[in-house]
N, C-alpha and C positions, 0 to 999 in steps of 0.2 A: 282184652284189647285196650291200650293206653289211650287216652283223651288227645284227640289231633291236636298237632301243634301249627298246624296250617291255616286254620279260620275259618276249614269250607262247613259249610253250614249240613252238607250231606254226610260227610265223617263224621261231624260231631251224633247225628240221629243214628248212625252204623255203628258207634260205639257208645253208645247211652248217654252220653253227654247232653245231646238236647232229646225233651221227646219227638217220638211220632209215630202214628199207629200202624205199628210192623204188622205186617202180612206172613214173613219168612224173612228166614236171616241162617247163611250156613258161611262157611270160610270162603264163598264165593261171590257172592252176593247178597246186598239187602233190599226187600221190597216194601215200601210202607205207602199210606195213603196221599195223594194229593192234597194240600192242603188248601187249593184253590181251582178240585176238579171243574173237567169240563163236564162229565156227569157222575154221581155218588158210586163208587168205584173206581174210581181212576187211581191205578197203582204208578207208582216211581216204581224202575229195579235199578240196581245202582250197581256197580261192582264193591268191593270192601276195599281194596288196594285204590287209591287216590289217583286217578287219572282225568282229566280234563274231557278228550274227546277221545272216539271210537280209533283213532287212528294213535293214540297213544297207549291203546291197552295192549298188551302184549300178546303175540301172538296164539301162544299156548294158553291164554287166558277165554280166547274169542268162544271156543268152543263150546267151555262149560258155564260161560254167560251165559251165552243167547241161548242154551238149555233150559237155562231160570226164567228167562225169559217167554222162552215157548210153554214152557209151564204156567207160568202166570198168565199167558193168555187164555189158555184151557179153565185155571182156574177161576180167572171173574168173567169168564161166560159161564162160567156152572154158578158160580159164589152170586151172582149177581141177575142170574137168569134173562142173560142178553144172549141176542142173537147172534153179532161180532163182536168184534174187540177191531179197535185202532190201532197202528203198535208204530209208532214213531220216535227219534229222536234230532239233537239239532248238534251241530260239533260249531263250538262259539259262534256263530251267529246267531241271536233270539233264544240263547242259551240261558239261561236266568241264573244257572247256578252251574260255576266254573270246572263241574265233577262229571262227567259223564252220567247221564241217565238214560232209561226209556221207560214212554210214557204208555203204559198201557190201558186205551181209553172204552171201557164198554158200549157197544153200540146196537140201535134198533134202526130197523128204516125210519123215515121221516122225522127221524131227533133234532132237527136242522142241523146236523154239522155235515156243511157241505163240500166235497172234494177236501182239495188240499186248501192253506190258504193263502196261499198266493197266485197271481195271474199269472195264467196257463200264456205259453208261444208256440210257435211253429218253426220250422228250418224252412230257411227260402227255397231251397233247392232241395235234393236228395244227394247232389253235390255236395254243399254246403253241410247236410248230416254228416255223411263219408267222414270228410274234413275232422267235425268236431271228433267220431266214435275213431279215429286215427291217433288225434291229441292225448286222446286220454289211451287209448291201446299203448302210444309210444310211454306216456306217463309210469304203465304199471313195470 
């Protein structure tokens, strides 16, 4: 695979260009470690093909992602002998790095990582639900 010519700092570790400690790596995706976990197992999966956010990967693509994905969860609760796993990611907002990832974060009860982290809401109404789950039904 050729040395990105894009700058992302996640291609350059997918194609050996920079290091970092791979997990897995097939023509689908690359897994490597966090380099600033929220606990000592926290895997990236990243896709190989350079895409930004979840809505930019292509659709034939989605499948055999989030497969690598579901596998890595399985695997750092066995690899790391956690309870759960966290499995999130961010599409540009609080994205830190312009490539699409997911963070897959091993977890035990009381590790303090709590909820999500940002401040929970409520719909004023059930009305007011209706409305929004409308917006996005007309959206898709």
């Amino acid at each position: 695979m050729p040395a990105p010519e894009n700058g992302c700092l996640f291609c350059a570790i997918a194609t050996g260009e920079r290091s970092g400690h791979i997990v897995s790596a097939d023509d689908v995706a690359v897994a490597f470690l966090d380099t600033r976990p929220l606990f000592k197992g926290h895997v990236l999966v990243v896709p190989v093909e350079h895409v930004e956010t979840l809505t930019d990967l292509p659709h034939t693509r989605v499948g055999s992602f989030f497969a690598r994905v579901q596998g890595m969860a399985a695997a750092v609760e066995r690899g790391v002998d956690a309870t759960g796993t966290f499995v999130a990611m961010n599409n540009r907002v609080s994205q830190s790095v312009p490539h699409l990832h997911v963070h897959v974060v091993p977890r035990e009860r009381g590790d303090g990582l709590r909820g999500f982290f940002w401040p929970r809401t409520r719909y004023d109404s059930d009305a007011e639900a209706a409305g929004y789950a409308a917006r996005v039904r007309d959206a898709l």
